[in-house]
N, C-alpha and C positions, 0 to 999 in steps of 0.2 A: 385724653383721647378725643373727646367729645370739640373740645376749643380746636383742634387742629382738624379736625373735618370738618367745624364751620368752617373756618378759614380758608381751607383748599377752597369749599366751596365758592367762598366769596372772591376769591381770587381767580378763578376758572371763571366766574361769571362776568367779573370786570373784564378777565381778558377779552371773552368773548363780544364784547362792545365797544372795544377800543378802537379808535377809529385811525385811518391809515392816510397818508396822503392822495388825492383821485388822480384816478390813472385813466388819462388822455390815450388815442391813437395821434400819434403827428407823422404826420406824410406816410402809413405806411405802404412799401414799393406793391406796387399790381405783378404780382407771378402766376403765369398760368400753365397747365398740365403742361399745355402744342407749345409752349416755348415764347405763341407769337403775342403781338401788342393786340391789345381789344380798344375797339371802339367806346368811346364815351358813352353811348349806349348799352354796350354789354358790361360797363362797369356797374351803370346803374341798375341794372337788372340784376346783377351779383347780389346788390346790397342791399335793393325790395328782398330779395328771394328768402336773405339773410335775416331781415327783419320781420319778416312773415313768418318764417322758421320759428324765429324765437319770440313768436306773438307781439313784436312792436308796434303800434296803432303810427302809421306814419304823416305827414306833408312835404309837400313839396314846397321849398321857398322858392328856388329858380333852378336853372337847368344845372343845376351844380352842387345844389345845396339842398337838404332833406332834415326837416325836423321829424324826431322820433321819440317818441314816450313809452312806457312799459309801467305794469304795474302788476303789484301782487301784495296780498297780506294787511295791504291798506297804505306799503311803501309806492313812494311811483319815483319813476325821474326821465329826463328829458336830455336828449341830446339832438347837437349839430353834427349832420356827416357833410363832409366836404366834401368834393372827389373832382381826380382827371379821371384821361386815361393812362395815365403816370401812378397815381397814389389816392388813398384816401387818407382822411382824419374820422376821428372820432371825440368831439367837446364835450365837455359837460356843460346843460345849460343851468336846467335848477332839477329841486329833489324833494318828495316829504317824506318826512321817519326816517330819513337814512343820515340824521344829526350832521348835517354838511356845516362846517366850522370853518370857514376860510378856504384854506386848501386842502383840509382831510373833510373824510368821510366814511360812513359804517362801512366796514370792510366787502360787504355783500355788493355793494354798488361795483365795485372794483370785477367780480364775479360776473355781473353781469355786461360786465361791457369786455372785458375778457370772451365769454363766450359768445357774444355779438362778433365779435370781431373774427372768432375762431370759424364761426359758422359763415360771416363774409367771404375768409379766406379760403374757404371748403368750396364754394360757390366758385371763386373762382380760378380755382385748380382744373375743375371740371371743363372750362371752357379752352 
């Protein structure tokens, strides 16, 4: 009895660390509540609003492009946001503690750019 609850254990623990392939935004479409096309401007105010929401310390590379960093727990990671008024992206740029191996990464990275992007798209519904 004792051997198979280690076990579970160490098995629930590995799963918990497994790490996932990173999961990119690529071009996703600008929708908004009024139906209508937003200005380049109001996309980029979507995706401050978004990154401030979810505590991203951000820059600006050019009028199109936004490097963004986030951190917690001693993990951090960096991303590139693209954007029209058409679509944004979301890259990964780099990461610490979040075991980024090629193309995966700890699953929690995946999370948080998941709800960056949930909280982007909430922004701009509203508009």
């Amino acid at each position: 009895m004792r051997r198979l609850l280690v076990l579970a254990s160490v098995l629930l623990l590995l799963g918990a660390c497994r790490t996932v392939p990173i999961y990119n935004v690529e071009n996703a479409e600008i929708f908004t509540g009024s139906g209508k096309d937003l200005s380049h401007a109001q996309v980029r105010t979507a995706i401050v609003n978004g990154l401030v929401a979810k505590s991203w310390q951000m820059k600006e590379i050019d009028s199109s492009t936004i490097e963004a960093t986030n951190g917690s727990k001693g993990r951090t990671a960096t991303v590139r946001i693209k954007y029209s008024n058409k679509n944004y992206s979301i890259n990964y740029v780099n990461s610490a503690k979040f075991r980024h191996n090629g193309g995966n990464i700890h699953g929690r990275y995946n999370k948080w750019i998941r709800s960056l992007q949930d909280k982007i798209n909430a922004f701009l519904v509203t508009m």
